[in-house]
C-alpha positions in Angstrom: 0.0 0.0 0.0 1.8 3.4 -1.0 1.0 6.7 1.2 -0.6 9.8 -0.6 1.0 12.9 0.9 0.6 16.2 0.1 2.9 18.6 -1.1 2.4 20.5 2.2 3.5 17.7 3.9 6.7 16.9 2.0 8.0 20.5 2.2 7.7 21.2 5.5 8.6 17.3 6.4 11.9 18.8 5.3 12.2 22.3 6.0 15.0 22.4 8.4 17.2 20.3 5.9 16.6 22.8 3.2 17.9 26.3 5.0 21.0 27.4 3.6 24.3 26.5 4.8 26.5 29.4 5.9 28.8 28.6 2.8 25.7 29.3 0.9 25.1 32.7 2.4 28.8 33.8 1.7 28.8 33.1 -1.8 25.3 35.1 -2.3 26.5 37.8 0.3 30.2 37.7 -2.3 28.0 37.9 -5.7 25.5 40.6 -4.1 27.3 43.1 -5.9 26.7 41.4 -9.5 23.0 40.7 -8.8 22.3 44.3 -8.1 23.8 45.7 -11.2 22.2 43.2 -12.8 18.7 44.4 -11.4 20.2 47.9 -12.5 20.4 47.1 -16.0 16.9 45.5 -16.1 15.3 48.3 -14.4 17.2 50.6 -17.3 16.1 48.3 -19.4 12.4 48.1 -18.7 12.2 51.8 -18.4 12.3 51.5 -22.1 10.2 48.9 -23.3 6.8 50.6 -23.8 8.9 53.8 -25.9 12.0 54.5 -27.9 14.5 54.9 -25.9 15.3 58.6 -25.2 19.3 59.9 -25.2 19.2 59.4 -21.6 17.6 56.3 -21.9 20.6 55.0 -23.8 23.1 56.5 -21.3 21.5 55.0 -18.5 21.6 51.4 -19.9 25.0 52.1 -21.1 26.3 52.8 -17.6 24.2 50.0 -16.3 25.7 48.0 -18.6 29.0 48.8 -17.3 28.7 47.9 -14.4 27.6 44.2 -14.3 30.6 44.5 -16.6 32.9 46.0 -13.8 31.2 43.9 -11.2 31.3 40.0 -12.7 35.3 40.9 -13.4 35.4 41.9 -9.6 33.7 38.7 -9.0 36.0 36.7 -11.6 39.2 37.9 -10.0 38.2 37.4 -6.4 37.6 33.9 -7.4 40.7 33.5 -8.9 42.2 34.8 -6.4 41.3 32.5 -3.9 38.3 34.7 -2.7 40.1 37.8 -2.0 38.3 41.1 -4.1 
C-alpha cells in the first residue's frame, strides 16, 4: 500500500534540511554586488520597453551595462584569487 502525501507535507517534512548552509550565504552575500547591477540594468532596461529609448535612456543602460561588466570581473578575480576582491 503506498501513502498519498501532500505537497504540504513533504515541504515542510523537510524544512529544516533545506535552509541554507553558511557557505551558501557567503557566496550570495560575495555575488550581491553582480545581482544588483544586474537588477540595474533590467530596471534601465524596462524603463524603455513601452517607448523609444530617449538619449538618456541609452546612457543609462550604457552605464548600467558597465557595471555588471565591472562587477562579474570583480567577482571573476576574487575567485581566482582564492576569494580575495
Amino acid at each position: 500500500m503506498e501513502h498519498i502525501v501532500t505537497v504540504q507535507d513533504a515541504v515542510t517534512a523537510f524544512a529544516d534540511w533545506i535552509e541554507p548552509t553558511a557557505a551558501e550565504l557567503d557566496a550570495i552575500e560575495q555575488e550581491m554586488p553582480a545581482i544588483l547591477a544586474d537588477v540595474d540594468l533590467l530596471d534601465a532596461q524596462i524603463l524603455t520597453l513601452d517607448r523609444a529609448p530617449s538619449e538618456l535612456d541609452t546612457r543609462r543602460i550604457r552605464r548600467a551595462h558597465r557595471r555588471v561588466l565591472a562587477a562579474r570581473l570583480a567577482l571573476a578575480n576574487g575567485s581566482r584569487n582564492g576569494g580575495a576582491a
